[in-house]
C-alpha positions as CSV (number, residue, x, y, z in Angstrom):
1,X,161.2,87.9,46.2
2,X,162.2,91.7,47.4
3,X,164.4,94.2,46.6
4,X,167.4,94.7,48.4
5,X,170.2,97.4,49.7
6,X,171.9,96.7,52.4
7,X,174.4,94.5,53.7
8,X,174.8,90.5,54.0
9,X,176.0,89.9,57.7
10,X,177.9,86.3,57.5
11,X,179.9,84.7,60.4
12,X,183.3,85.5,59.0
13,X,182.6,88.3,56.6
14,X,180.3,91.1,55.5
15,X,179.0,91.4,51.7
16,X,178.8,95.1,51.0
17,X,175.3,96.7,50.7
18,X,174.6,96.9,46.7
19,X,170.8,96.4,45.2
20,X,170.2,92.8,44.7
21,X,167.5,90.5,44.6
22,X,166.7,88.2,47.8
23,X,164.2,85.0,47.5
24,X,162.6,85.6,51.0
25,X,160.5,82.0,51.0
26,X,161.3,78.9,48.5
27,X,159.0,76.1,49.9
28,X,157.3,73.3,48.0
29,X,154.5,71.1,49.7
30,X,155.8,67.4,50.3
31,X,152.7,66.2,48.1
32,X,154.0,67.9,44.8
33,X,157.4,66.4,44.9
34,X,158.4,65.5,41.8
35,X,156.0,67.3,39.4
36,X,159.8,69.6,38.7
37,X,157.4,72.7,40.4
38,X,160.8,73.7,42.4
39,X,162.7,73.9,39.1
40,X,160.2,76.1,37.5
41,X,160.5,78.1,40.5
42,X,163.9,78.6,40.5
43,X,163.5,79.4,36.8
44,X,161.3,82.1,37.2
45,X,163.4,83.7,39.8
46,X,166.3,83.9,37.7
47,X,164.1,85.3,35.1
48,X,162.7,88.0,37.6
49,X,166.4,88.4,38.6
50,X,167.5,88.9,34.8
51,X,164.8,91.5,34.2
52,X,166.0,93.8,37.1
53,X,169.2,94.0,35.7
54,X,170.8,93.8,39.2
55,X,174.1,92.3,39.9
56,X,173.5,89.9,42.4
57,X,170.6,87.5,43.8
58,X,170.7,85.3,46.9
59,X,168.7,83.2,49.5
60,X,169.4,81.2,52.7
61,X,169.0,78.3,53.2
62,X,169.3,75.5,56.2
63,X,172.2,72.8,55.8
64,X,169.6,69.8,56.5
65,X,168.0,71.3,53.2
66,X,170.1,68.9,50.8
67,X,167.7,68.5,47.9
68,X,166.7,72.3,47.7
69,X,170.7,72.9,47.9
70,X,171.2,70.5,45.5
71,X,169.2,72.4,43.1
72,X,171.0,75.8,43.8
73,X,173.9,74.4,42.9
74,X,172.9,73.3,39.9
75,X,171.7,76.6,38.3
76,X,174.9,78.3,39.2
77,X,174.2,79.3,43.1
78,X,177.3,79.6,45.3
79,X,177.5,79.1,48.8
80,X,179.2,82.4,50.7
81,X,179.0,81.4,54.1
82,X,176.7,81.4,57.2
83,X,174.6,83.8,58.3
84,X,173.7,84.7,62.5
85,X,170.7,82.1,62.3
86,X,173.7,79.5,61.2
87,X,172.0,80.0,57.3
88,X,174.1,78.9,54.0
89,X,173.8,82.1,52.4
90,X,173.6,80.8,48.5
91,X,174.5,83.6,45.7
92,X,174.4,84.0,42.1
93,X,176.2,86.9,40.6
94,X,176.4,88.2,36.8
95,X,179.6,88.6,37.2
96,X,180.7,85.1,37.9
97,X,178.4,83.4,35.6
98,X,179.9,79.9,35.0
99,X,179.3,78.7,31.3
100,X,181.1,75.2,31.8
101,X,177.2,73.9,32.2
102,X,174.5,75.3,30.7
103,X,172.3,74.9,33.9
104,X,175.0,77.0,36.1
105,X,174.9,80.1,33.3
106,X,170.8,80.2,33.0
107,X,169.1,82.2,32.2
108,X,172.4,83.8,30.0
109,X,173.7,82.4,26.8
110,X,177.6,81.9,26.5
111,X,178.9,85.1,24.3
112,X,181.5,82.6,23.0
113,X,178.8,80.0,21.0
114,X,180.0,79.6,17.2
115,X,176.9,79.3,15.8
116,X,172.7,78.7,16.7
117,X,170.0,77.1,15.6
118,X,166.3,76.3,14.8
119,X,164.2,73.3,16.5
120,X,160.5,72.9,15.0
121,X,158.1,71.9,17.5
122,X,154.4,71.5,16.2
123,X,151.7,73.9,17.6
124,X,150.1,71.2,19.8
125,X,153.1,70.2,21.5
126,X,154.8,73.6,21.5
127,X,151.8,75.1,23.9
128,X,152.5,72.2,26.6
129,X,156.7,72.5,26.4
130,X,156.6,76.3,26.3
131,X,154.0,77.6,28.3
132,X,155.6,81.2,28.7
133,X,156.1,81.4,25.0
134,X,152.6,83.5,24.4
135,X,151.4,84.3,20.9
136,X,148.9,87.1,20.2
137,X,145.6,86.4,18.9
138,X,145.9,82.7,18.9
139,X,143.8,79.7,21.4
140,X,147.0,77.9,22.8
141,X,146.1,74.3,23.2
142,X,147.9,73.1,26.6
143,X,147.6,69.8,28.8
144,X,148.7,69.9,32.1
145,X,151.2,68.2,32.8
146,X,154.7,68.3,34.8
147,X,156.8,69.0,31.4
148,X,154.9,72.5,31.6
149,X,156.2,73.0,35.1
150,X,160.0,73.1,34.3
151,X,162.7,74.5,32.8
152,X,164.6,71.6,31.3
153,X,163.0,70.8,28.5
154,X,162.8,67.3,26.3
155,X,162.7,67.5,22.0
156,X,162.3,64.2,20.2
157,X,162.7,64.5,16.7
158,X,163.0,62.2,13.8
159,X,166.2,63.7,11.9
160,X,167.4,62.1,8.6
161,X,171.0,63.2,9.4
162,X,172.7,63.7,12.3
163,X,171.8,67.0,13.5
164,X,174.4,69.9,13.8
165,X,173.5,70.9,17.8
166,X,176.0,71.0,20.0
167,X,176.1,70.9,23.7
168,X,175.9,74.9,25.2
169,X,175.0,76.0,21.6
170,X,171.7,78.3,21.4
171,X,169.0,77.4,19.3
172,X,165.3,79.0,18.8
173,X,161.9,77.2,18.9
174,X,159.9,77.7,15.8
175,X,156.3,76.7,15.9
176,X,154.5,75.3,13.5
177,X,151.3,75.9,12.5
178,X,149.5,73.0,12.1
179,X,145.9,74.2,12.0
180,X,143.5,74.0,8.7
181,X,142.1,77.2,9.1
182,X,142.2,80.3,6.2
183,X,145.6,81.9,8.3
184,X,148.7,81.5,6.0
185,X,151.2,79.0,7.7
186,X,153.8,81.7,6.8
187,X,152.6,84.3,9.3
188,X,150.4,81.7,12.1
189,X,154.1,79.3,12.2
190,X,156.7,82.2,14.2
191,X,159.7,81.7,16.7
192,X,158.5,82.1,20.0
193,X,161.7,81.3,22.7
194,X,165.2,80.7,22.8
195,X,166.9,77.9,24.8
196,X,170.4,76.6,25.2
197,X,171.2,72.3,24.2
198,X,172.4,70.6,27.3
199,X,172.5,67.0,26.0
200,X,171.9,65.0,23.0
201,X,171.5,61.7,22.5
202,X,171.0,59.4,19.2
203,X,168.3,56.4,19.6
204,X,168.1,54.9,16.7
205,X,170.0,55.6,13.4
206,X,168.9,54.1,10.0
207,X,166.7,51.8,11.9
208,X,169.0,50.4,14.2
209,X,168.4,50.6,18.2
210,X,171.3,52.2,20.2
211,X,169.3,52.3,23.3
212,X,166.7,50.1,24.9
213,X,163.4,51.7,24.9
214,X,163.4,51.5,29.0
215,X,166.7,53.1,29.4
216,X,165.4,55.9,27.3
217,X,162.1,56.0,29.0
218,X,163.7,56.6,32.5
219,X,166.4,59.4,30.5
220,X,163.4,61.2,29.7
221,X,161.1,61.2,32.7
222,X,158.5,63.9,32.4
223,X,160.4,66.0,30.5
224,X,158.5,65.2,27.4
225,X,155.5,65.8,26.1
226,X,155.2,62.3,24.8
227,X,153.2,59.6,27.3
228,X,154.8,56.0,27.5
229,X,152.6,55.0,24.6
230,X,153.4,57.7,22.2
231,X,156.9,57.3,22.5
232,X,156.7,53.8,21.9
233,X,155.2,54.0,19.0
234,X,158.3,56.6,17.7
235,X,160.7,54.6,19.1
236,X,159.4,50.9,16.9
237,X,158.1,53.1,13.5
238,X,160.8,55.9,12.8
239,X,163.8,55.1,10.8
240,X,166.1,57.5,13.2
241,X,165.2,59.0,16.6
242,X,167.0,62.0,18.1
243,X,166.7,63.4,21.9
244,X,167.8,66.9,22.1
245,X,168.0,67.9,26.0
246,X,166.8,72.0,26.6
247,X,167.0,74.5,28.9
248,X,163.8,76.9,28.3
249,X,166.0,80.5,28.5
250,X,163.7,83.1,27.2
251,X,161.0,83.7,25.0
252,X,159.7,86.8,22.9
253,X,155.9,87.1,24.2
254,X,152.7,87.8,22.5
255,X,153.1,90.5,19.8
256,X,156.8,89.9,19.5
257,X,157.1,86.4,18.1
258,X,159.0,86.8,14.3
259,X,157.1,84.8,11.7
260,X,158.2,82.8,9.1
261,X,157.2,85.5,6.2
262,X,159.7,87.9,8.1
263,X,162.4,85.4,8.6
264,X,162.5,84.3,4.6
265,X,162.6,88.2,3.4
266,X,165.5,89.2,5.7
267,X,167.3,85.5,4.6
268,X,167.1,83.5,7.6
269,X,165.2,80.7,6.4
270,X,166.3,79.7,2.7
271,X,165.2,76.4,1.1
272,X,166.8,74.3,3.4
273,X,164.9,72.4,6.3
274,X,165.0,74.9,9.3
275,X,166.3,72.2,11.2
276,X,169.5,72.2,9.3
277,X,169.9,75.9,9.3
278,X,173.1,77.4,11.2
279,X,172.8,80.5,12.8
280,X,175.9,82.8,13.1
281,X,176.2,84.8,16.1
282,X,175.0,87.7,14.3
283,X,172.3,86.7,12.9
284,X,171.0,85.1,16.4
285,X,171.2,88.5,17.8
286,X,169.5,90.2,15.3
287,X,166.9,88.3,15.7
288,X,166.6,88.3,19.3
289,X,166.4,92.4,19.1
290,X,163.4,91.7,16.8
291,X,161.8,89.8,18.8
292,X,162.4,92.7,21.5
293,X,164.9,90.8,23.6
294,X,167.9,93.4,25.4
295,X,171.0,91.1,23.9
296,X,173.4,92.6,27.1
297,X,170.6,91.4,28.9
298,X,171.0,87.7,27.7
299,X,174.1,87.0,26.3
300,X,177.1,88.5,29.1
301,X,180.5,87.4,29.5
């Protein structure tokens, strides 16, 4: 990736010089297809992208390229036209951010969402699903495997009632601390990202089976950091299962995380179960500026 001022020469048009972010080289080795390496890619560039503050970033591509096009377009790229070398020329610009899918607006949050939330994700899984989401002072326990390597992200819960998530709503990942150790659970458990719901889907309610375990097997894929085993073992003992789709927008970074002790004296948790905590737009923001996060950075019209 470079920096950029100068102008985009195109067949039939010239984009005016402005400082904007180009992706010089996007290749991915045939032999690690399918371990979703080019989606974590393209999510770190848009990160990168987001951090810079500039309006636009771009990258060219060749036509025959239809799967890395493919995946342009579906975090929010836009083709512009041809270059000299016969190049699409694909573009993403904050000012046209599209929030009809989640995966077109990353890494921005919709400034119109009603209302967030919280997800609990114990420690052990957390360090595998959120490997950017650093905490300070703390051995993060990670396996490597493909669900670390992507953006989308896959939550399987056990909720008692329906949860209140909604599809484009926000919600932040609070981890739990798990560990028997002399730390109090109230400052070692902490949010550590923020990501955006892109699909949920209800398995099994009060014990009864909406969808056959092999149909949600291949819904999942290695987005989860449950193995074929595990999740069979969910899927035939819990009374309700719940799959909650992510997109992995942001996260706070060691020395910023907000713990739990902080979130019960300023009234964000109260004796409810997090899970079932709604989060006004207010109150998500104020918590993103304490965990250090630039709002106008994150959530744009």
């Amino acid at each position: 990736m470079k920096d950029e001022n100068e102008p985009i020469v195109l067949k039939h048009d010239i984009l005016p010089a402005i400082s904007r972010i180009k992706i010089s080289t996007l290749r991915l080795s045939e032999r690690y297809r399918g371990q979703r390496l080019g989606e974590g890619a393209i999510g770190l560039a848009l990160w990168k992208w987001q951090a810079t503050k500039l309006k636009e970033i771009y990258v060219t591509v060749f036509p025959k390229q239809d799967v890395l096009i493919d995946l342009l377009e579906k975090f929010g790229f836009l083709k512009v036209g041809y270059n000299l070398n016969n190049e699409c020329v694909y573009l993403k610009s904050r000012d046209l951010v599209d929030y009809s899918d989640p995966y077109k607006s990353f890494p921005f949050v919709n400034s119109s969402f009603e209302k967030g939330g919280y997800l609990i994700v114990d420690d052990v899984y957390h360090d595998t699903l959120f490997p950017y989401s650093e905490l300070k002072n703390t051995l993060q326990e990670q396996v490597a495997l493909s669900v670390a390597n992507g953006i989308s992200k896959i939550y399987i819960g056990a909720q008692y009632t329906q949860p209140h998530y909604r599809i484009g709503e926000p919600v932040f990942i609070y981890r739990r601390h798990t560990k028997q150790d002399n730390q109090k659970p109230t400052y070692k458990s902490c949010l550590t990202s923020y990501c955006v719901v892109t699909d949920m889907i209800t398995v099994k309610m009060n014990n009864r089976a909406l969808m056959h375990f092999d149909t949600l097997c291949e819904r999942i894929g290695n987005k989860s950091v449950f193995d074929e085993k595990e999740l069979f073992k969910r899927y035939q003992n819990d009374k309700n299962v719940v799959v909650i789709e992510l997109l992995y927008c942001g996260y706070f970074g060691a020395g910023n995380n907000i713990n739990h002790a902080w979130l019960k004296g300023q009234g964000y948790f109260n004796d409810q179960y997090p899970a079932l905590i709604e989060v006004t737009p207010d109150n998500f923001k104020n918590i993103l500026r304490e965990g250090g996060i630039d709002v106008t950075n994150v959530i744009i019209d």
